[in-house]
C-alpha positions as CSV (number, residue, x, y, z in Angstrom):
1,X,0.0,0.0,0.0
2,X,2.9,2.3,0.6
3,X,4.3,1.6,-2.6
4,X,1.7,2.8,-4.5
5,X,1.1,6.0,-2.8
6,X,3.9,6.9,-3.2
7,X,4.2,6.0,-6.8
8,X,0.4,8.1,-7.6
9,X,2.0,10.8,-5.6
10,X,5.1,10.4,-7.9
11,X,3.1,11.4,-10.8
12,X,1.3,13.8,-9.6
13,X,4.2,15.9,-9.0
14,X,5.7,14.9,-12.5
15,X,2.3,16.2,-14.2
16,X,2.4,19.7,-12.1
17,X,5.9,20.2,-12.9
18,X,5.4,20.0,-16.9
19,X,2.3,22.3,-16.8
20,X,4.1,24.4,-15.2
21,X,7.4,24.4,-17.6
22,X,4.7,25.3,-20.8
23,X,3.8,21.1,-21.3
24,X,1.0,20.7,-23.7
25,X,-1.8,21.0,-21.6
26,X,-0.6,24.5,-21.1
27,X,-0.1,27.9,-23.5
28,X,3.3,27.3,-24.0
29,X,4.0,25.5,-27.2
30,X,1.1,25.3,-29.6
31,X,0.8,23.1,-32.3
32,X,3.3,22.8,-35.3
33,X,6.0,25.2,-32.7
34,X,7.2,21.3,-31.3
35,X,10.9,20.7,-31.8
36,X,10.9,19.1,-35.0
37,X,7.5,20.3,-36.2
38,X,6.5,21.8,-39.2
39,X,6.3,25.7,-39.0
40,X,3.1,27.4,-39.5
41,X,2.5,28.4,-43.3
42,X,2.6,32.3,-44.3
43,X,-0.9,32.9,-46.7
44,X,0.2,33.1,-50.4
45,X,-1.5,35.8,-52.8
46,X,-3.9,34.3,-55.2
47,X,-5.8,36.1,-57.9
48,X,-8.9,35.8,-60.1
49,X,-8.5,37.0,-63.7
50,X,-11.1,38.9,-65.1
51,X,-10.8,39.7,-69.5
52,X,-14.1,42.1,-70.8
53,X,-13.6,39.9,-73.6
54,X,-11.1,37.6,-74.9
55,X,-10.1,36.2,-78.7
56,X,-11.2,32.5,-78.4
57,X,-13.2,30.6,-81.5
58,X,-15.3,32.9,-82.7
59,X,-14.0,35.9,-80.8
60,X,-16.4,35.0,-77.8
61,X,-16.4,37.3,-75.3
62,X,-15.5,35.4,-72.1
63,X,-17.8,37.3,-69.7
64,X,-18.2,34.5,-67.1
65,X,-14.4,34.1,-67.1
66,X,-13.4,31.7,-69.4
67,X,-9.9,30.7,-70.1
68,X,-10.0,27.4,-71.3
69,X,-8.4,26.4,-74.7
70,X,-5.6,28.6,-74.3
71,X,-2.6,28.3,-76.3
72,X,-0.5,28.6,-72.7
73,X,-2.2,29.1,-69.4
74,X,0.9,31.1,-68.2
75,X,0.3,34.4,-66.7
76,X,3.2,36.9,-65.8
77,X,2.5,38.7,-62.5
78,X,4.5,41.2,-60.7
79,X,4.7,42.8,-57.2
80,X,7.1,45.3,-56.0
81,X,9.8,44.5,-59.1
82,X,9.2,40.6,-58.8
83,X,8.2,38.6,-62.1
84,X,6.5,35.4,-61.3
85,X,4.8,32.8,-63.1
86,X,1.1,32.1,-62.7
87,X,-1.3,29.7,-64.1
88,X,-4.8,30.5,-65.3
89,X,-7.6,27.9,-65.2
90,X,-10.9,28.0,-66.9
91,X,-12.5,29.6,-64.5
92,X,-10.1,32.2,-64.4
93,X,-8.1,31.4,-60.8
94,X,-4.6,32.3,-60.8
95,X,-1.9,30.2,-58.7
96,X,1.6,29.6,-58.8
97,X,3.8,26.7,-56.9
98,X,6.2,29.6,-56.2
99,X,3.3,32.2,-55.1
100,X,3.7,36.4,-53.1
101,X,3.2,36.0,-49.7
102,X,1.1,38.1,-48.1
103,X,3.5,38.6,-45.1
104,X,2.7,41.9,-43.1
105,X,0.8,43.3,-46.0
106,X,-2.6,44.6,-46.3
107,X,-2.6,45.5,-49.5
108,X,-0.2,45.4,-53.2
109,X,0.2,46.8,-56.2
110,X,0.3,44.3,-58.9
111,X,0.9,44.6,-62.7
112,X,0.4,41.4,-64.9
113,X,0.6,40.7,-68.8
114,X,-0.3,37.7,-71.1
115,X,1.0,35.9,-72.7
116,X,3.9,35.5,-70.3
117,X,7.3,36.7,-70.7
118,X,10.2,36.3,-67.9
119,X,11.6,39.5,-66.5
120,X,9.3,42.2,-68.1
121,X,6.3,43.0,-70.2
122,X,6.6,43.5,-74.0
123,X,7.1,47.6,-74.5
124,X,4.1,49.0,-76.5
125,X,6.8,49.6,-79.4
126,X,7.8,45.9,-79.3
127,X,4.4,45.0,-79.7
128,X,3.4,42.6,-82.8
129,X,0.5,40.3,-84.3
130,X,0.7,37.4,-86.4
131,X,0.6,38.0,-90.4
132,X,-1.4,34.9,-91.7
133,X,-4.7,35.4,-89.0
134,X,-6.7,33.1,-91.3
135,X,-5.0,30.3,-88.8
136,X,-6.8,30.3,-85.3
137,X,-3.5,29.9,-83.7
138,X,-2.8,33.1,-84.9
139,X,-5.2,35.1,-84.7
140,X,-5.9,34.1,-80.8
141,X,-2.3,34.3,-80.5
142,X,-2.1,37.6,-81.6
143,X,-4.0,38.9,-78.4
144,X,-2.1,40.7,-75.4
145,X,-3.6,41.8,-72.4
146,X,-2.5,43.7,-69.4
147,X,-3.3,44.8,-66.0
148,X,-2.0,48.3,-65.0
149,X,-1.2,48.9,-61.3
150,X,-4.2,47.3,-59.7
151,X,-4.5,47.6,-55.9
152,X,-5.2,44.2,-54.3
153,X,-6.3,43.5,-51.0
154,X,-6.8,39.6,-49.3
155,X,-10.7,40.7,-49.1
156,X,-10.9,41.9,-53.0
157,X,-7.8,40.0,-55.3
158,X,-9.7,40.2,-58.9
159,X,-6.9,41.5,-61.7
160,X,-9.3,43.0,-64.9
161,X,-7.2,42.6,-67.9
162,X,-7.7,45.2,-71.1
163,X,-6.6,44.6,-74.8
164,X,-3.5,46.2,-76.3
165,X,-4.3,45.7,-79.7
166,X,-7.4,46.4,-81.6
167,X,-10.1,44.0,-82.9
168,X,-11.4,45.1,-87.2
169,X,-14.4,43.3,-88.0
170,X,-15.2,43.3,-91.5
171,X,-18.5,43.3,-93.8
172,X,-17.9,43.0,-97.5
173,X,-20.8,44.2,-99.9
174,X,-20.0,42.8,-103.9
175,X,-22.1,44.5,-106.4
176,X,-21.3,42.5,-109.8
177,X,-21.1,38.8,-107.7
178,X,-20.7,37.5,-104.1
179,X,-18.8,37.7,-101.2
180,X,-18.5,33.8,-100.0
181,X,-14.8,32.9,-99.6
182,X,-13.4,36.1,-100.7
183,X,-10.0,37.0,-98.2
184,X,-9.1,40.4,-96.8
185,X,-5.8,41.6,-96.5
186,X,-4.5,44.5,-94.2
187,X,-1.8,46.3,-96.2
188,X,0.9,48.8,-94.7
189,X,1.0,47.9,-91.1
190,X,3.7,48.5,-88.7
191,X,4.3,45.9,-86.2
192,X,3.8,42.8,-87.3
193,X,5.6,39.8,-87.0
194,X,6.2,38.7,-90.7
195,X,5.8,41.7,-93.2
196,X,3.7,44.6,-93.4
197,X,0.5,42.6,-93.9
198,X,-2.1,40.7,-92.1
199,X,-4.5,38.2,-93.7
200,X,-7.6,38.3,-91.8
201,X,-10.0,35.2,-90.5
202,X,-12.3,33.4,-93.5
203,X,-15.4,35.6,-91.8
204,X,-12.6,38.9,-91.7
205,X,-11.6,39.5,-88.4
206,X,-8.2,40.3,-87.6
207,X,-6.0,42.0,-84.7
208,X,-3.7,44.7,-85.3
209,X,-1.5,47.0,-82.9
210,X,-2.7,50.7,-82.4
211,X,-1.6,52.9,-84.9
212,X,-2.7,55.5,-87.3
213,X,-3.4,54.6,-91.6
214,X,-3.2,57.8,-93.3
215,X,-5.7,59.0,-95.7
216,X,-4.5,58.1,-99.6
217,X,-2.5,54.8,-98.1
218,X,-3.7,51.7,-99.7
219,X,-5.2,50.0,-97.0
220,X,-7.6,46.7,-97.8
221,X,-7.5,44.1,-100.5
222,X,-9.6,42.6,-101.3
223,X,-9.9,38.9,-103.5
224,X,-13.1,37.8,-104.6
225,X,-13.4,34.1,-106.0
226,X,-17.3,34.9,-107.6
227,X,-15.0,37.6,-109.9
228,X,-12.3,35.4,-111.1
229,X,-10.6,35.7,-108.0
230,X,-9.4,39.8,-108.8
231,X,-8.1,42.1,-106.4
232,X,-9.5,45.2,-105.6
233,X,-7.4,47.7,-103.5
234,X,-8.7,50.4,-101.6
235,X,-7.7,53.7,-98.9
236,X,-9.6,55.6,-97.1
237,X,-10.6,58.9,-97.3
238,X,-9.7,60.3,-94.2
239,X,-7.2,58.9,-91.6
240,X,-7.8,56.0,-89.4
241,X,-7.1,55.9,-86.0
242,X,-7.4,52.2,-84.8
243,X,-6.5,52.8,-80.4
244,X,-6.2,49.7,-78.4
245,X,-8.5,48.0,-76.8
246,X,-11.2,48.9,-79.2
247,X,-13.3,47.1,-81.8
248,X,-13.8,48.7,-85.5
249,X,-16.3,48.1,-88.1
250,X,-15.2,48.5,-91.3
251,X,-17.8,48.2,-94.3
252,X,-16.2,47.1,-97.8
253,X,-17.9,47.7,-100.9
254,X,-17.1,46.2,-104.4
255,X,-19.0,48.2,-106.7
256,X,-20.0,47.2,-110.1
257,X,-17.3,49.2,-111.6
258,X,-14.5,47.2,-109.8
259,X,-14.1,50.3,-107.6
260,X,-13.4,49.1,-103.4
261,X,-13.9,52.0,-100.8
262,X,-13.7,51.2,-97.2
263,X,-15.5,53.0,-94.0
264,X,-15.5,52.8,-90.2
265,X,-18.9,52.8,-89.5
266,X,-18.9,52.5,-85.5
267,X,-16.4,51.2,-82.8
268,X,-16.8,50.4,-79.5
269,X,-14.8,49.3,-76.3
270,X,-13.8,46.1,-76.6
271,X,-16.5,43.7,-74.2
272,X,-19.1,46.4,-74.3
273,X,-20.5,45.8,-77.5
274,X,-23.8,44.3,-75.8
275,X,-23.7,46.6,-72.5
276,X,-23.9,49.8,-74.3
277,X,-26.2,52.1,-72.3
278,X,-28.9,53.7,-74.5
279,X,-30.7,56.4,-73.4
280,X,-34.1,56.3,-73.1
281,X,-34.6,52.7,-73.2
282,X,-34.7,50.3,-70.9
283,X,-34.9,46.8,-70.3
284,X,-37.3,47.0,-67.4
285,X,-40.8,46.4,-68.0
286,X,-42.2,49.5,-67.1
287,X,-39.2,51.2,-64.9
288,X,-40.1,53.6,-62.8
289,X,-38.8,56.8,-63.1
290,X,-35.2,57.2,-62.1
291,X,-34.4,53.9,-63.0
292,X,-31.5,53.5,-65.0
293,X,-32.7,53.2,-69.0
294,X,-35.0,56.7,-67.9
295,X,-34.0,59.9,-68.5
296,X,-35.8,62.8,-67.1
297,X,-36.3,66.4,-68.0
298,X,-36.6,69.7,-66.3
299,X,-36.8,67.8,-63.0
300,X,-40.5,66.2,-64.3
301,X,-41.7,63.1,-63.5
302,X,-45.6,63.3,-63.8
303,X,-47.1,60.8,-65.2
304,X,-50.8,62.4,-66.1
305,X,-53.5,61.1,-67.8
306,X,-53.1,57.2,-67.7
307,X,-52.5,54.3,-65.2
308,X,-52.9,51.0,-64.9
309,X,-55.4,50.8,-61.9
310,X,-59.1,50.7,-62.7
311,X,-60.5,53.5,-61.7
312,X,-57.7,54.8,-59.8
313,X,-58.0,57.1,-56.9
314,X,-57.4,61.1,-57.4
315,X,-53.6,61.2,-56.1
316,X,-52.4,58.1,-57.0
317,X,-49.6,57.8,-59.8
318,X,-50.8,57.9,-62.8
319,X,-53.3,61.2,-62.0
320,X,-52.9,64.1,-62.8
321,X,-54.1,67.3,-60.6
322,X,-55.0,71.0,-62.4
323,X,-56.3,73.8,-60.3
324,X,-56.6,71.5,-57.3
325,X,-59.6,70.2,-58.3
326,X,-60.2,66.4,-57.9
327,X,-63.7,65.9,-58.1
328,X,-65.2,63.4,-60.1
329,X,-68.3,64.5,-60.9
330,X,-71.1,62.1,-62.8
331,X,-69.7,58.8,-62.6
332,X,-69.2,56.1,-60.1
333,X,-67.7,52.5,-60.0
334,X,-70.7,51.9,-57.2
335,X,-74.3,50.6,-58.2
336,X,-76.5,53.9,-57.0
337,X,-74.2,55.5,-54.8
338,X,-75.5,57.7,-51.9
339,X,-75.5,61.4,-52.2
340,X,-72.1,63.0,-50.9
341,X,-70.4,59.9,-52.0
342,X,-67.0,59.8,-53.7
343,X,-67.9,59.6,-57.6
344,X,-70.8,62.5,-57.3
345,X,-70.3,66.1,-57.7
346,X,-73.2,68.9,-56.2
347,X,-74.6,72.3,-57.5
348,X,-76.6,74.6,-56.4
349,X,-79.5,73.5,-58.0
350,X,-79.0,69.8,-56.7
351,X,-79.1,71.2,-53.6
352,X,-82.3,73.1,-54.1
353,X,-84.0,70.3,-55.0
354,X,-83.0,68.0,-52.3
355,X,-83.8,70.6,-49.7
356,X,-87.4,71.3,-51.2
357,X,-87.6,67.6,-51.0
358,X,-86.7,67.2,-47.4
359,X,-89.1,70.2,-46.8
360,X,-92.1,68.7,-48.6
361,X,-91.6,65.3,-46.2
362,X,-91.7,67.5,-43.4
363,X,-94.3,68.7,-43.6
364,X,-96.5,65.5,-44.5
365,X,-94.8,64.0,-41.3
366,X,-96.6,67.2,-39.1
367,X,-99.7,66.5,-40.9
C-alpha cells in the first residue's frame, strides 16, 4: 500500500511540474512550434482573372471568365519588381507553386501581362500580331492583355485585364457577284511579326497594334473568287485611327465598276458591345422613373392622364391634378351611390332640389 502512494503521488508531482514548464496541456508551445515540427504556413497571394472579352473561337467574349483552350495558361505577374509565373484555369483562378506572400501586408500593387514573358512586359513599341490570321492559332495568338497597377487586398484580389491591340471586323458588300470565300488583306502595317501585312480570318476579323493609316495609303485588299478571284485595293478617305483596346467596323464595298472603298462605321470598347447604355430605353418592363434606362427632363416626372389601376384614386400615380380640383363628378364604379359619395359632384340647384324635398316630407310628417 505504501508503494503505491507513493508511486500516484510520484506522478502527480511529475504532471504539475510540466504544466508548469509550458507542457501541452498548457499555452506554452502550440501546435506545429514542437521541436521538430513543421512551422506554421505564411498565406500566399492568389488572384482571379477577369478579361471584358477575350479572342477564343469565334471571338467569344469570355464574360463569365473563361480561359480554357488557351494556347499557354501562363500568366506573368508582378509585385514590388518581382516577375512570377502564374497559371490560369478555366474559370479564371490564378496560382503559382512559387506564389507572393502576403506577409505583413494589407494591400499590393500588382501589374500582370499575357501571354507571359520572364523579366518584363513586352514595351508597346515591341508589340506585334501574327501575319497569316486566317489560322486560329494566330489570330488568338495575336492577343495581349495587361493589368496596370491594380490595388489588391486579401478581401478583394480580382486583376481585370484590357486589350493592347485592336479588334477590325469586317462586312464585304460585292455589287457584280458575291462575297463567299473572298480574303481580306490589311496592307501597310507596322508591327507585325512577318511583313507589313495581315491576312484576316475566313469571316474577316483580324487584330492589329494601335496605330494610325493615313488618308491616300492603300489600306484593304480585297480577292473575290465569284470575280475570277481579282483584287480590288482600296484607302480611305480620311485617316484611321485604330486605339487599343477597341473594336472597328469596317464596311467594304465592291461596286460594279470594280471600284473598293472602305468606312469605319462604328467602334466600340472592346466587351461592351452588348452593354452599351442607351438612353431612353430600358430593359425594365415599365421602370419607374429614375431607374436606370430613364432619362428625365426639367426635373418632371408626372405621369398624367393614364394608369394602370381601374379607376384609380385622385392622387395616385398615374393622375394628374389642375387647379386643385379632384372631383369626379357624374360617374361612379358603385351601383347607385349615396348622395355626398365619392364619384358625385353637387350644384346649387341639386341642392335646391334636395332641400325642397326634405321640406315637402316635413311637412307631410306634421300633418
Amino acid at each position: 500500500m505504501k508503494t503505491r502512494t507513493f508511486l500516484i503521488a510520484a506522478f502527480c508531482l511529475l504532471a504539475a511540474c510540466a504544466k508548469e514548464e509550458g507542457g501541452t496541456d498548457g499555452p506554452g508551445i502550440q501546435p506545429g512550434d514542437e521541436p521538430g515540427g513543421e512551422p506554421q504556413q505564411e498565406a500566399s497571394i492568389s488572384f482571379t482573372a477577369d478579361i471584358p472579352a477575350f479572342v477564343k473561337g469565334e471571338s467569344r467574349a469570355t464574360v463569365d471568365n473563361n480561359w480554357s483552350e488557351l494556347p499557354d495558361p501562363t500568366v506573368a505577374v508582378e509585385i514590388d519588381g518581382v516577375v512570377k509565373a502564374y497559371t490560369v484555369d478555366v474559370n479564371g483562378r490564378l496560382t503559382s507553386e512559387d506564389p507572393f506572400l502576403w506577409g505583413d501586408k494589407e494591400e499590393v500593387t500588382v501589374n500582370a501581362w499575357y501571354p507571359y514573358t520572364e523579366g518584363s512586359k513586352i514595351s508597346d513599341e515591341a508589340l506585334t500580331v501574327m501575319a497569316d490570321q486566317s489560322k486560329l492559332e494566330n489570330f488568338v495568338g495575336s492577343d495581349q492583355l495587361e493589368v496596370v497597377s491594380a490595388t489588391v487586398t486579401p478581401s478583394y484580389s480580382v486583376l481585370s485585364f484590357s486589350h493592347r491591340v485592336a479588334k477590325l471586323v469586317c462586312s464585304l458588300t460585292v455589287e457584280n457577284g458575291t462575297a463567299e470565300g473572298a480574303i481580306v488583306r490589311l496592307l501597310n502595317l507596322k508591327q507585325v511579326q512577318e511583313g507589313t501585312s495581315v491576312t484576316a480570318t475566313s469571316d474577316w476579323k483580324a487584330l492589329m497594334v494601335p496605330q494610325t493609316i493615313p488618308a491616300g495609303q492603300d489600306f484593304v485588299e480585297v480577292t473575290v473568287p465569284s470575280l475570277g478571284n481579282l483584287s480590288f485595293v482600296s484607302a480611305p478617305v480620311t485617316d484611321f485611327v485604330f486605339e487599343r483596346g477597341k473594336v472597328y467596323y469596317l464596311n467594304i464595298n465592291v461596286s460594279k465598276e470594280g471600284t473598293t472603298t472602305v468606312e469605319i462605321s462604328s467602334s466600340v470598347a472592346w466587351g461592351n458591345s452588348d452593354t452599351v447604355s442607351v438612353p431612353g430605353n430600358s430593359t425594365d418592363v415599365n421602370p419607374s422613373p429614375g431607374q436606370p434606362g430613364w432619362e428625365t427632363g426639367d426635373g418632371d416626372t408626372d405621369m398624367s392622364g393614364e394608369s394602370s389601376e381601374v379607376t384609380p384614386l385622385p392622387g395616385q400615380p398615374g393622375w394628374s391634378e389642375g387647379d386643385e380640383d379632384t372631383s369626379m363628378s357624374g360617374e361612379s364604379s358603385e351601383v347607385n351611390p349615396s348622395p355626398d359619395q365619392p364619384g358625385w359632384g353637387h350644384n346649387e340647384e341639386d341642392d335646391e332640389e334636395l332641400k325642397a324635398k326634405e321640406n315637402k316630407n316635413n311637412e307631410s310628417t306634421d300633418n
